[in-house]
C-alpha positions, 0 to 999 in steps of 0.5 A: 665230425661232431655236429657242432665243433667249431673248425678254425680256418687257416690264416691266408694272407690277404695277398694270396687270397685276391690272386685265388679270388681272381681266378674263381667264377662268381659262384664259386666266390658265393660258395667261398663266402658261405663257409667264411665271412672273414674272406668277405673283404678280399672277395668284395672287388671280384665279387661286385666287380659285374653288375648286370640290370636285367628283368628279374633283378631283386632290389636287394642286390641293387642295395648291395651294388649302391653300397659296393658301387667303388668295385663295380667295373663292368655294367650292363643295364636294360631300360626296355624292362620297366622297373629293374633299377630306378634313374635315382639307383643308377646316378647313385652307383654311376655318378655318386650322385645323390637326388634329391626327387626323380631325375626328371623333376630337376631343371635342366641347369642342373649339372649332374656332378660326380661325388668321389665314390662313384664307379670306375667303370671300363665296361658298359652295355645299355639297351633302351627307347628314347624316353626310357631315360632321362638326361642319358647323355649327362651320364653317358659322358661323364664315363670317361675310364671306358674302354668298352661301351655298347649302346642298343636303342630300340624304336617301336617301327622304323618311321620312329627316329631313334636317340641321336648320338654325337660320335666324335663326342664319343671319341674324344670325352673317352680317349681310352676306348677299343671296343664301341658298339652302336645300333638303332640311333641316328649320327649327329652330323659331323660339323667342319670343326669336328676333332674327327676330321683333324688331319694332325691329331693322333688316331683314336685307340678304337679297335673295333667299331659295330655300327648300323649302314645309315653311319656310312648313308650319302649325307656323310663323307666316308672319306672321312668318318674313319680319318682318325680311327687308323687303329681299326681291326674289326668292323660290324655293319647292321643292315637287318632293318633294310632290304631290297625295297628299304635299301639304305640311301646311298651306300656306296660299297666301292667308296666304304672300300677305298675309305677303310683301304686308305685310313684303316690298314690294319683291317682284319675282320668284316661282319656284315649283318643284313642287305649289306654289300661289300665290294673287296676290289674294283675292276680295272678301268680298262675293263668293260665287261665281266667275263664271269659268266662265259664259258668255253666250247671245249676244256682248252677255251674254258680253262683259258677263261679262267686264267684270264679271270684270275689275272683280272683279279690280281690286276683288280684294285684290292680294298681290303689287302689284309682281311683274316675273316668275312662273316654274313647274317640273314642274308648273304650280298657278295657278287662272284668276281668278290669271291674269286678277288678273295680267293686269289688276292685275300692272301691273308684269309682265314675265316669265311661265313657266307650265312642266310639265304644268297641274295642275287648282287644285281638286286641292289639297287644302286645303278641311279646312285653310283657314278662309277660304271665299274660296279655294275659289272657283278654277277651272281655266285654259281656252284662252280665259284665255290669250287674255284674259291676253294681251289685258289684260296691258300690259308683258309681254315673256316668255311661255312657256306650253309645254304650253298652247295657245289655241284659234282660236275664242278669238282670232278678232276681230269681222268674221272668220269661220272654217271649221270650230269645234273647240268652242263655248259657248252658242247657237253663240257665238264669242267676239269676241277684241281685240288683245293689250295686249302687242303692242309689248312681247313679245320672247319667246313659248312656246305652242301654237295649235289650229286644227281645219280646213287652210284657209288663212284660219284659220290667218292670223288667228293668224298675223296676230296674231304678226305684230303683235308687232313686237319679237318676238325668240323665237318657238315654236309647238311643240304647234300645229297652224299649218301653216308656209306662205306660203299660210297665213300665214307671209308675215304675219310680215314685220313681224318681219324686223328683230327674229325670231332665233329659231323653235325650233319650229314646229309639232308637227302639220306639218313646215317642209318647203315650199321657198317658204316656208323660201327666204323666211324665209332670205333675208328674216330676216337675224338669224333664226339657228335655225329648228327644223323639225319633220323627223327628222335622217338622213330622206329629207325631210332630204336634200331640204330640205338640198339646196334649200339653200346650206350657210349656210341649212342650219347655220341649220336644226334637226331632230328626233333620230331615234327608235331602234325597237327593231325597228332594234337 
């Protein structure tokens, strides 16, 4: 092509435009306005559609939004880094409104009144300190188009009392609402007069509600926060500023229970971040003790026990009876007669992540709080809860469990006999584990095994089990001892040759160093893209897989970062 010819773009109609605009990412619209500025008009409402406010954003682009502000419907500001954007810059793009000196110099009669060309947004994330904004709440509700807002308040130590925000204001100065976040701010108590607590008012059009354990304290009825918020399917609880010693006061996770089961049934997911119990059913009054921890002097006893401990859980009283997926960080509150009411009553569960560290559930600390005897009767989760979870729960297909491990002797089924015993219960017994109930639904699995002896036949009663698991996609074995060899039952896996893309980790005992068994899984499981190894990157051991190897199977291989010793700087 001459170097300085002139080439004539094709005419497109700007209808067709908007739909190409609409389906490309924000570089790729740059790289469209690079070659025509005549796309400029077309490209505009998808190009400034995002305006993100963060550390490092130049005040030109700032100029640009000002100037765009009317195609500006998702906004995300940062005030904890000084000077991004002035309160001048943000009432002008949010408001269209135009100071006339800093915002903090007007007199508070001062209505801050919207203009015409302000933003429509439907989005909006802000995160900042108590006085990193002047007048917040003036422009907070004056954003009434919003169907998603996060609000992120940052105190410098927990004695530091956060912004406090009115929650029914919320709700009713924004009707259209489904997804709010609220984290490090305190509730403005709920008058009686609240719009919250109107019995014949509609329900609010939230879905989803993230929110800090203090909402839900002892001060508030839970009964009735969530009076008008039918509409619920999602919930996230943040616990993480509290802890054994800082529990929050009065949390009653029985009463949270009854409050969601009563005005929230359309509830499908729990998260819960933090020292934050949740309690999925109640015992039956009847009951005076958990029979959890017994177990029987020969196989006939105990497995009698753990029918009776099923019946216990179907009878139970069930608070969240169409819960899709529980999820936990940092540490994990569940008591073991909730793990068994999840596998046998949660028909509808498909998703759980048990993450962090188990914390035991008599810990909690709410004996002088509660009034209700039958929350006292929770125990601990043991290896063998595990398995009986996996055993009952029908329509599983995520279970991450990273922390945790089920020892062999719970899983050993009835004719099989194992060589060596880590632990036992009563006269010798070994419990006679049945098949998991989510063979044919698990995708994802995240847990640890024990197996206590290297012979070869224990570890294949584990492995014969993951192979039962044919549309298992995610497979990780990190906090096991399971040896990683065809001889000890890798070769089990062949079921899974068609669906198997991941193992992130094997083991944390053994390295996945034997050529046989890693030439077989490469060769065998085509869609097996990371296989995590368990061997230090730059070791002598790396260099010798690397060249059994072609450089294919090798891209395919993940290993440890080597630790620096400080001997070594």
């Amino acid at each position: 092509m001459e170097p300085n010819r002139v080439v004539t773009l094709p005419q497109l109609p700007s209808e067709v435009l908007s739909v190409i605009f609409q389906y490309l990412s924000l570089p790729d619209i740059l790289c469209c306005l690079t070659v025509s500025r005549e796309w400029h008009v077309e490209a505009a409402p998808y190009l400034y559609s995002n305006a993100k406010f963060l550390k490092g954003t130049c005040p030109s682009l700032i100029q640009r939004f000002k100037a765009n502000k009317h195609y500006i419907h998702h906004l995300e500001w940062d005030a904890l880094s000084p000077k991004v954007i002035s309160e001048e810059d943000i009432l002008d793009i949010l408001l269209d409104y135009h100071a006339s000196g800093p915002i903090e110099d007007l007199d508070d009669d001062v209505v801050l009144k919207p203009g015409s060309r302000r933003a429509t947004l439907y989005s909006f994330r802000f995160s900042g300190t108590l006085d990193s904004v002047s007048r917040f709440d003036e422009i907070l509700f004056n954003l009434t188009s919003l169907t998603r807002l996060s609000l992120y308040w940052w105190a410098y130590s927990r004695e530091v009392k956060g912004n406090i925000i009115s929650l029914d204001r919320i709700l009713e100065t924004m009707p259209h609402l489904i997804h709010l976040s609220v984290e490090g701010c305190d509730f403005e108590p709920l008058k009686p007069e609240s719009p919250l607590l109107d019995q014949h008012a509609p329900m609010y059009r939230l879905q989803t509600f993230c929110f800090d354990a203090s909402l839900i304290d002892c001060q508030e009825s839970i009964l009735r926060i969530f009076r008008r918020l039918g509409h619920l399917v999602a919930i996230s609880v943040y616990g993480d500023k509290y802890n054994a010693t800082n529990f929050v006061s009065g949390f009653q996770p029985q009463r949270v229970g009854l409050a969601l089961q009563t005005f929230c049934p359309k509830l499908e997911q729990i998260h819960a971040s933090g020292y934050i119990p949740f309690y999925f059913y109640l015992f039956p009054t009847s009951t005076s003790l958990s029979p959890i921890k017994l177990h029987g002097n020969d196989q006939q006893e105990h497995s009698l026990l753990e029918e009776q401990r099923r019946q216990q859980c179907e009878e139970a009283f069930e608070l969240f009876p169409k819960l899709k997926s529980f999820s936990t960080d940092h540490c994990c509150i569940l008591a073991v007669e909730d793990l068994r009411a999840l596998g046998v009553c949660a028909r509808f569960l498909t998703h759980l992540t048990l993450s962090g560290m188990i914390k035991p559930a008599y810990n909690v600390p709410l004996s002088e709080q509660q009034d209700d005897g039958r929350v006292q009767r929770r125990c601990n989760i043991t290896t063998m809860d595990l398995q009986i979870f996996l055993e009952t729960c029908q329509h599983l297909q995520q279970f991450s469990a990273p922390r945790m491990a089920i020892s062999l002797e719970d899983m050993t089924p009835s004719g099989m006999a194992i060589s060596r015993k880590r632990r036992t219960y009563g006269n010798n017994l070994i419990r006679l584990a049945k098949p998991w109930a989510c063979e044919q639904t698990l995708e994802k699995l995240e847990i640890g095994f024990e197996v206590a002896s290297t012979h070869p036949s224990d570890h294949r009663i584990v492995f014969a089990q993951l192979g039962r698991c044919r549309r298992l996609k995610s497979l990780s074995l990190r906090f096991s001892d399971l040896m990683p060899t065809l001889t000890h039952g890798v070769d089990l896996l062949v079921g899974l040759e068609d669906t198997l893309e991941e193992i992130p980790s094997w083991s944390s005992a053994w390295s996945c160093d034997n050529k046989e068994t890693l030439l077989w899984l490469l060769t065998r499981f085509k869609k097996l893209t990371k296989i995590g190894t368990n061997i230090y990157e730059g070791s002598g051991l790396q260099a010798q897989v690397m060249g059994w190897l072609s450089p294919e199977q090798c891209a395919r291989l993940s290993y440890n970062t080597k630790r620096i010793l400080i001997s070594e700087i």
